[in-house]
N, C-alpha and C positions, 0 to 999 in steps of 0.2 A: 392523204398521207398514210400510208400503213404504222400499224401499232408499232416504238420501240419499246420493246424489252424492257423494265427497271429493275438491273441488276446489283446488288450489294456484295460491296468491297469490304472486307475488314483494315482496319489499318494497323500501324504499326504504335508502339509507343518510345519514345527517347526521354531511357529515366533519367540522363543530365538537366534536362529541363521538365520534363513533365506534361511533353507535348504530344497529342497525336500526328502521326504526320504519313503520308502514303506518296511514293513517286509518281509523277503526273503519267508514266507510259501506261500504266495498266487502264485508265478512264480512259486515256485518247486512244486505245487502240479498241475499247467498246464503244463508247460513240464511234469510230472511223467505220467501225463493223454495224454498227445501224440501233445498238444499244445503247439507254440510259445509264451511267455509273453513276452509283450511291456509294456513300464511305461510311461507316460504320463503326463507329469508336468503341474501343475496347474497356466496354463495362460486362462485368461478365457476372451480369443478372439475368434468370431465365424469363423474369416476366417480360423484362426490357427487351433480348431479343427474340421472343416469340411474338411482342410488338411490332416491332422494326419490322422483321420478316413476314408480315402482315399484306405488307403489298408488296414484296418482290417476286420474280419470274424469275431470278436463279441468283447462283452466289459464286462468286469469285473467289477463291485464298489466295492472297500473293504472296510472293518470296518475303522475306523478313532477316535481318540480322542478326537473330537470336536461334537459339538451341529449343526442339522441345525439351522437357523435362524429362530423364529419361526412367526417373519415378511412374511416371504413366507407361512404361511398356516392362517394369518389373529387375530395374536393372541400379546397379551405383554409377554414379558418375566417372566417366573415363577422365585422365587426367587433360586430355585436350577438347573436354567439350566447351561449346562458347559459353555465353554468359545468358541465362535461362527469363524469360519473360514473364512472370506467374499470369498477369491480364490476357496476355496474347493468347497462351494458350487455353486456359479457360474460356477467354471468348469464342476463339473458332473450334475448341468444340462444343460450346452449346450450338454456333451456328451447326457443325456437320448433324448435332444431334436432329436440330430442327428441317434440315436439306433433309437427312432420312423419313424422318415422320412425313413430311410434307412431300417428299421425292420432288425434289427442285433440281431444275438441272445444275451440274456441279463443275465448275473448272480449278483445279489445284495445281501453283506452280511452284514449284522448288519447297520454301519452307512449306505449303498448302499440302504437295503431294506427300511428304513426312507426315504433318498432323494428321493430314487424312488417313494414312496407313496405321498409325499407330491409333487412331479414333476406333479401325475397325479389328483392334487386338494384335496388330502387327507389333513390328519392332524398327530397330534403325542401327546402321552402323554409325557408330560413333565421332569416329576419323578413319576418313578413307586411306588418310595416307598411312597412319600408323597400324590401319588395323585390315588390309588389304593388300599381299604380296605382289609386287609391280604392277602395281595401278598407273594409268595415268595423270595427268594434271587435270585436275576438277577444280581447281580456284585460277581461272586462269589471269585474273587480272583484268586492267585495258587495253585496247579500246570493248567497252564491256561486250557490244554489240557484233562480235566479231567471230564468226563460227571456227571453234577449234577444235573438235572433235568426231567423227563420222558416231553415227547408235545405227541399232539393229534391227525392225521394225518384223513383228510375228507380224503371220497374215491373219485374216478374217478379224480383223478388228477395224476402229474408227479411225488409229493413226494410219493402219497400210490404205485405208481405203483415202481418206486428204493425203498421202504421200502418194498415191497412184495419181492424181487428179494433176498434184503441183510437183511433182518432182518426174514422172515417168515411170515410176515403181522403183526408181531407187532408193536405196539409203539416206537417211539425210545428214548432215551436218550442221554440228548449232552449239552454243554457246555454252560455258560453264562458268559457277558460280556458287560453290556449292563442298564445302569439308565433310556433308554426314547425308547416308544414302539410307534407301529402304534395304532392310537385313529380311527379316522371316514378314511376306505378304500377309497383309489383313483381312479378314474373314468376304467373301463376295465380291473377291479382288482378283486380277489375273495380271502380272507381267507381261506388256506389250511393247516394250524397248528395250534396250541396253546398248550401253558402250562397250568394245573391245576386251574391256577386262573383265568385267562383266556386271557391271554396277548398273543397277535398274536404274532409266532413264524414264521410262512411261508407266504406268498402270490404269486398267480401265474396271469398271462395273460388270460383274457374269452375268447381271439379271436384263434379261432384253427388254424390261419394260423401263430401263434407268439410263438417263446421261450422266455417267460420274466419268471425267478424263482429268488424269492427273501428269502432269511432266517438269521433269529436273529440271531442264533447261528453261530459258526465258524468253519467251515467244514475244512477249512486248517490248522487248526491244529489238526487237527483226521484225516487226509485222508490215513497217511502210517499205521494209528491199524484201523480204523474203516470204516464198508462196506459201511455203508450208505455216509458217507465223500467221501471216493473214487466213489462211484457212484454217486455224484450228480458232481463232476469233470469232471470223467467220459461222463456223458452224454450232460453236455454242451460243452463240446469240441466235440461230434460226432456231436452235432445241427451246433455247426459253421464250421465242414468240410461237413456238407449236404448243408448247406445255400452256400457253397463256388463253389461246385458241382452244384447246380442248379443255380449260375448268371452265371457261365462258360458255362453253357449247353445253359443258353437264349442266352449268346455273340455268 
């Protein structure tokens, strides 16, 4: 049986109760891809997770109900930002800190690709709707899984090269969910998507010796109907069984 992957989820927290708690699509659509998911509770001590991330082969950020902090990218709070997670964010960036050090492969989706832009000095628009002239609908509501919006895809990157494979080299269309977008890109970061108006949908890693791919949209919930979903799965889990393979080979 070939090696899977053990990759770490962070999850989410629900201060009503005081509970961790994570939506089942992001594990099923790693295992379905040939990956171990780990869940990762939002204690945001660095011994505990440079612990944790002891034995994993890559990290996962998923989408979240909350706002970064937008104290971390040097700004006051708009009046329409949600309601701000202090755990959540401290945890996924100690984990991006330790994905850096460690160069783990990285998948960031929605809330994930925010932390992660604003981890590497970027920023974030606040409200797309109030703070972007004819935007489209980015919260689109349900059925959640339901592609409403066409992006843009640059070439010579990781998304046009899975969008040449599962789509024909078209465009794609996929779902939103999503009131605050990436504003000013973070340091070793490139824009590789966007919607129509022009609100970054993807961003990727400059450095070619890194898997870091980040996207707005929510691939686990399209991953068992749609190509592009399953292949961006897909190929973050063969980066953390390559990445896994080659520290095995230098031991």
């Amino acid at each position: 049986m070939a090696y899977q992957p053990r990759i770490g989820l962070t999850m989410r927290l629900e201060l009503e109760t005081q509970r961790f708690y994570l939506g089942r699509d992001y594990s099923e659509a790693i295992q379905a891809a040939g990956g171990v998911p780990l869940h990762i509770p939002l204690i945001p001590d660095r011994g505990y997770i440079a612990s944790v991330m002891d034995g994993l082969d890559g990290i996962l950020l998923p989408g979240c109900d909350s706002d970064v902090d937008p104290a971390y990218y040097g700004e006051d709070p708009h009046p329409k930002l949600g309601r701000v997670v202090s755990e959540k964010d401290q945890t996924d960036l100690m984990v991006l800190a330790e994905c850096e050090e460690r160069n783990l492969p990285l998948l960031a989706i929605c809330f994930g690709i925010q932390v992660l832009n604003v981890s590497r000095g970027g920023s974030l628009i606040q409200d797309i709707e109030s703070q972007i002239e004819n935007c489209i609908k980015h919260e689109q509501g349900k059925p959640a899984a339901r592609a409403s919006h066409e992006i843009r895809i640059e070439s010579d990157c990781t998304l046009a090269t899975l969008a040449a494979e599962s789509l024909d080299g078209e465009n794609a269309k996929v779902n939103s969910h999503h009131h605050q977008a990436i504003k000013r890109v973070g340091e070793n970061l490139k824009a590789t998507a966007s919607a129509n108006d022009g609100v970054i949908e993807g961003i990727e890693d400059t450095r070619s010796d890194r898997f870091v791919l980040g996207v707005q949209w929510h691939p686990e919930l399209s991953w068992n109907t749609d190509d592009l979903s399953r292949s961006i799965f897909r190929e973050f889990v063969s980066r953390c069984s390559a990445r896994r393979e080659k520290s095995g080979a230098a031991a």
